[in-house]
C-alpha positions, 0 to 999 in steps of 0.5 A: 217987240215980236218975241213979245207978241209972240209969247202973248200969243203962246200964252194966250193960246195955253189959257185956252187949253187949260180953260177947255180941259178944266170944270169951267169953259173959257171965254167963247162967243160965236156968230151963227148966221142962216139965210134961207128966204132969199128974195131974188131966187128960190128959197133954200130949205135947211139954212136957217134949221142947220143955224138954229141947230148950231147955235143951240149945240154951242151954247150946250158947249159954254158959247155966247151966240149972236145969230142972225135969221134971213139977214139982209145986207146991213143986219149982216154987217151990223151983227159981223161989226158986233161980233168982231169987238167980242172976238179980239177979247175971246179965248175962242170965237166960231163964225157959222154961216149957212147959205148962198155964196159966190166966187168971183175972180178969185174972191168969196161973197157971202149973199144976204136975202136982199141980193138981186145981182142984176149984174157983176157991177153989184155984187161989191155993193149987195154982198158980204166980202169973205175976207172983209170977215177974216180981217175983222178976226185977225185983232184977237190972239185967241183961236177963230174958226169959220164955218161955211155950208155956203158951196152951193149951186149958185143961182143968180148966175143965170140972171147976172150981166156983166164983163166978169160973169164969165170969171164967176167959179163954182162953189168957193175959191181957195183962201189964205187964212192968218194965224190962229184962223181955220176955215173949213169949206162944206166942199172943197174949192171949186165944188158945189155942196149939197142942200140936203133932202132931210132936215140938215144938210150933210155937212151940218148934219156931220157937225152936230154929231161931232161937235159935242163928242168928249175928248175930240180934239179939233184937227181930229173933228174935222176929218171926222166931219169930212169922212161923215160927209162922205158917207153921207153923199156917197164920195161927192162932196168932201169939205175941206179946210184952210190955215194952220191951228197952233201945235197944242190940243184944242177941244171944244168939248173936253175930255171925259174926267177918269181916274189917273189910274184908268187913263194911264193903264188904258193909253199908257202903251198907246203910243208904242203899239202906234209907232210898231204898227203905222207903216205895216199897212196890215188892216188886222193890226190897225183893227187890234189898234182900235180894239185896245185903244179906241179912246186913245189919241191915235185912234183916229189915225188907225181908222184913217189907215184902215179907209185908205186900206179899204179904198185901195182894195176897191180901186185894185178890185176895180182894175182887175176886174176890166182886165179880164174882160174883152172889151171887143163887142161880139159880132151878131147878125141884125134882123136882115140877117146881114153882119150888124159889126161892120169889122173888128174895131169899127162902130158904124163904119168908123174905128172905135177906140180901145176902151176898158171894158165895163167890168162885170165882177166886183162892181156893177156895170153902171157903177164903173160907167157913172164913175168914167163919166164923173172922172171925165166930166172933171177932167174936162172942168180942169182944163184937161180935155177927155172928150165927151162924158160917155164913160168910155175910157179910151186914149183921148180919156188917157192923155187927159189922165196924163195931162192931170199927172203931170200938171198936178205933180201925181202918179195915179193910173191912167189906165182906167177910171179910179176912186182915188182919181176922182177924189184927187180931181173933185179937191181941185179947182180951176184949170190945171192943164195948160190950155192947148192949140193947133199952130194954126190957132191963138189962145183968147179967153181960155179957148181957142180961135183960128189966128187972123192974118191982115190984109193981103196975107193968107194963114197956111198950114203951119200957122204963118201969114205969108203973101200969097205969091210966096203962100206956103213952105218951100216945099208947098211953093216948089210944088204950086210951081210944078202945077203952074208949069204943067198947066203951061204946058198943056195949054201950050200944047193944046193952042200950036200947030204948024204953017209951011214948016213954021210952029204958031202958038196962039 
C-alpha cells in the first residue's frame, strides 16, 4: 500500500512538472488573504496592497485566486474551509497571507481584523491556528506552498492578561512542515519583519520581482527573494523557509522556449566549467561563471559564491582595521588642569574592560558600534548574556560569543563583532545558552532568584541551608570559634582582680 501511494505521489508531482514547462499550466489555485483594518489596534498600511498585488501576479501565472480583504474570524476559516477542497485536487496550491500573527508556546496564529485578545485564554477562540491551515493541505498529493508576511511586532501584547503572555515569542515560531509543503516566513523565526515604508513590504516587494521570472526554479526563487530582502533591509531581516520540496524542477513560471541548438551551445558545458570552479573559492572564476552562463542552472550558485566572498572580505576588513588601533583613551587634561584620566585602565575611578577599539578604516566608527550593539542585543535574547548594548565589546561580550559557539555547535571569532555573527544569532530563536546561577540561587521562570531556606535555618556562601550553630564550612565554624574564644578572653580579662592573694572574675 505504501509503494503504491508513494508512485501516485511521484507521479502526481511529474504532471506538475510537465504541465509547468509546457504551452498550458497545470491545475493551480491560491488563497491570497490581506488583513490591514484591524479593529482592537492601529491599522497596517501595506497588507491589504501586498494581497492585492499577489493575487493579480498569480493569475498572470495560470493561478484560480480566492482572496479575502480585511477578514474576520469566520470569513476566514470560510474561505480557508473553501480552498482546502480545491487543494487536495491542485497540481499546485499557494497560501499568501499578509498580516498580523502571533506565537504562543510554541504555536503560530494568524489574527483576523476582529481580535481583541483581551487576554492569552482567547486567542485559541479569536485566531486562526497555523497548523489548523498545514493540516487542511496535507489531503493533496500535489505541491502546497504558504507564504506568510506576518512576523511583525505584535501589538496586542501590550494589552493582553493571562498566565502564558509571558511565553508570548517575537515574530513566529519554527514549524515541521509535511511532505510536499514549504513554508517560507518573511523572517525567520523568533524575528520581527518589516511593514515597509513604500507601497509593499520588503518581503512582498522581492516576491513580486521574482515570481514571474521565466525559468526560476523554485528553490532558486527563494534565495533570491531572502537576498533581495536583505538588501532591501540592509542585513535585518532574512526570510527563511521550512520543509522539504520533492528532487525534481518545480517553476512557476516555465522557462523561455529557445531553439535546442541555442540551449545545448549556451548550457552544454555549464556543468563541467561549475564542477572546476566550485571550490577555488576565486571571485574572477564565479565572475567568468555568470559572464558564460548567467541563464544556465548553476548561476545562482556562483552568485551565492561570490556574496559569501564578498561577506567574508568585509568581515576580515573589519578585524584588521580594530587590530591596528589602541584601544587605550589618550590621556588629557580637564579644564581644572588637572589629569582628567585617572590611570591607564581606569574610567572614572573604576577599571574598564580591554574592549575592540572602534575602527576608523574601511568602516565608520558608528557602523561597527551599531553592529557590537546589535550583536549584543541578540546575544542577550538567546540567553546568552553580554552585558548592556553599549557596543563595547569587552570580556563579558566574549564569554557570551563563546557561550553562542558552544551551545550552537559554531566556530565564529569571538574576538570582535562580526556580519556573519549577526546573521548566525538573528536565524535563532529562543534561548540557546543554558540559563546560569550562582550557588547561592535557583533557577525559576527563566531567571534567577536567591534560594530560601526554612524556618530555623540560614543559606551560607556556598548555597546550603544549615542551622545556625553549625552555619558555615568547617572552615568558616573553625573560625566564629577563634572569634568566640578571644571575646572570652578578653571579657575575662577585663572582669577579674585579685583579694588577699586569691583571683575573683566576676
Amino acid at each position: 500500500m505504501m509503494i503504491v501511494q508513494r508512485l501516485c505521489f511521484l507521479l502526481s508531482m511529474l504532471v506538475t512538472i510537465v504541465a509547468s514547462t509546457g504551452d498550458a499550466y497545470a491545475t493551480r489555485v491560491a488563497l491570497v488573504i490581506g488583513n490591514s483594518s484591524y479593529e482592537a489596534v492601529a491599522p497596517l498600511p501595506n497588507p491589504a496592497r501586498d494581497a492585492d498585488a499577489i493575487a493579480v501576479a498569480l493569475e498572470r501565472l495560470g493561478f484560480e485566486v480566492s482572496i479575502g480583504r480585511d477578514t474576520k474570524k469566520g470569513a476566514l476559516e470560510r474561505l480557508l474551509a473553501d480552498f482546502s477542497e480545491k487543494a487536495a485536487q491542485a497540481e499546485i496550491a499557494v497560501v499568501f497571507y499578509a498580516g498580523h500573527g502571533i506565537e504562543v508556546g510554541g504555536e503560530n496564529y494568524l489574527i483576523p481584523v476582529d481580535a481583541k485578545l483581551k487576554s492569552d485564554a482567547r486567542i485559541k477562540f479569536e485566531t486562526v491556528s497555523l497548523n489548523d491551515i498545514l493540516s487542511a493541505l496535507e489531503s493533496g498529493n500535489g505541491i502546497k506552498l504558504v507564504l506568510l508576511d506576518a512576523c511583525r511586532n505584535n501589538p496586542f501584547i501590550a494589552s493582553m492578561s493571562g498566565a502564558r503572555t509571558r511565553s508570548i515569542g517575537r515574530g513566529l515560531a519554527r514549524v515541521e512542515a509535511a511532505d510536499g509543503i514549504y513554508i517560507s516566513y518573511a523572517a525567520a523565526a523568533g524575528t520581527t519583519a518589516s511593514d515597509g515604508e513604500g507601497e509593499h513590504s520588503p518581503y512582498t516587494e522581492a516576491l513580486l520581482a521574482t515570481i514571474e521570472q521565466p525559468g526560476l526554479e523554485l528553490n532558486f526563487l527563494f534565495r533570491k527573494v531572502a537576498r533581495l530582502v536583505k538588501q532591501k533591509t540592509n542585513g535585518a531581516q532574512t526570510p527563511f523557509e521550512y520543509g522539504r520540496l520533492p528532487d525534481v524542477s518545480v517553476y512557476l513560471k516555465p522557462p523561455t522556449q529557445k531553439p535546442l541548438q541555442s540551449a545545448e551551445n549556451g548550457c552544454s558545458d555549464a556543468a563541467a566549467h561549475w564542477a572546476a570552479i566550485e571550490n577555488k573559492n576565486t571571485a574572477a572564476l564565479f565572475e567568468a561563471h555568470l559572464q558564460h552562463f548567467g541563464q544556465c542552472a548553476f548561476a545562482e550558485l556562483a552568485r551565492d559564491a561570490l556574496n559569501r566572498l564578498a561577506n567574508e572580505k568585509k568581515e576580515q576588513e573589519v578585524h584588521a582595521s580594530a587590530s591596528m588601533l589602541n584601544p587605550m583613551p589618550p590621556l588629557g587634561r580637564g579644564e581644572s588642569g588637572e589629569d582628567s584620566s585617572v590611570g591607564p585602565g581606569m574610567t572614572d575611578g573604576k577599571p574598564m574592560e580591554t574592549a575592540v577599539a572602534l575602527p576608523r578604516t574601511h568602516i565608520a566608527q558608528t557602523d561597527l558600534l551599531s553592529l557590537a550593539q546589535d550583536v549584543q542585543r541578540g546575544l542577550a535574547r538567546l540567553g546568552c548574556d553580554a552585558g548592556d548594548a553599549d557596543g563595547r565589546w569587552g570580556k563579558q561580550s566574549q564569554r557570551a560569543m563563546e557561550r553562542f559557539n558552544k551551545f550552537s555547535k559554531l566556530s565564529l571569532d569571538v574576538g570582535a563583532p562580526s556580519p556573519a555573527a549577526l546573521e548566525a544569532i538573528n536565524i535563532r530563536s529562543g534561548r540557546i545558552c543554558p540559563l546560569e546561577c550562582a550557588v547561592t540561587e535557583v533557577a525559576v521562570d527563566g531567571h534567577c532568584e536567591r534560594k530560601s531556606c526554612g524556618s530555623g535555618l540560614s543559606l551560607n556562601e556556598a548555597g546550603k541551608c544549615v542551622a545556625p550553630s553549625m552555619g558555615g564550612t568547617q572552615g568558616e565554624r573553625r573560625k566564629e570559634g577563634l572569634k568566640t574564644e578571644s571575646a572570652g578572653q578578653k571579657s575575662g580579662a577585663g572582669d577579674c582582680f585579685e583579694l588577699d592573694g586569691q583571683k575573683f572574675c566576676m
